[in-house]
Residue, then its C-alpha position, 0 to 999 in steps of 0.5 A: x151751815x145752811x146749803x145755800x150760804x155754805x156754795x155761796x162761801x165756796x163760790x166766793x171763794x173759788x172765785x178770788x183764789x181765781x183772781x189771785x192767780x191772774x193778779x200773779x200773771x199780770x204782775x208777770x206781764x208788767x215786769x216784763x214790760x219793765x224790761x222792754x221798757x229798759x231797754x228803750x230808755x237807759x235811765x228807766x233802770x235806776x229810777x225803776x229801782x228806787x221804788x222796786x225794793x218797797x214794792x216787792x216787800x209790799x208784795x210779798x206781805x200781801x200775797x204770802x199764804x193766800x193762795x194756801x189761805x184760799x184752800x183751808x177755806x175752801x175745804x173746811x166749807x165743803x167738808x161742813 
């Protein structure tokens, strides 16, 4: 594999294994606010519900094995 294509693969890598995590992390501060927020307005719970359950679904879809994904990319481009 070319030198150059191969660290740019890596780089590219390296950098959305990154954004993944801080995704995860904002994910963490926006329930968090969604409990402020249930506690401020009595009602939000119940309307926050109806959509909940879809979007943790979706959630997990998107995020199941990236993470591992990322790695087995990773290495296979350094050890080519």
């Amino acid at each position: 594999m070319n030198p150059l294509v191969k660290e740019t693969l890596i780089e590219a890598f390296e950098e959305l294994k990154y954004l993944h995590v801080r995704m995860k992390e904002v994910l963490v501060q926006l329930n968090a606010l969604r409990k402020t927020e249930s506690e401020i307005h009595p009602d939000f719970p119940r309307l926050f519900s109806n959509h909940e359950k879809s979007t943790k679904e979706e959630a997990a879809c998107a995020d199941q094995g990236f993470v591992q994904l990322f790695d087995e990319i990773i290495r296979k481009l350094k050890a080519a």
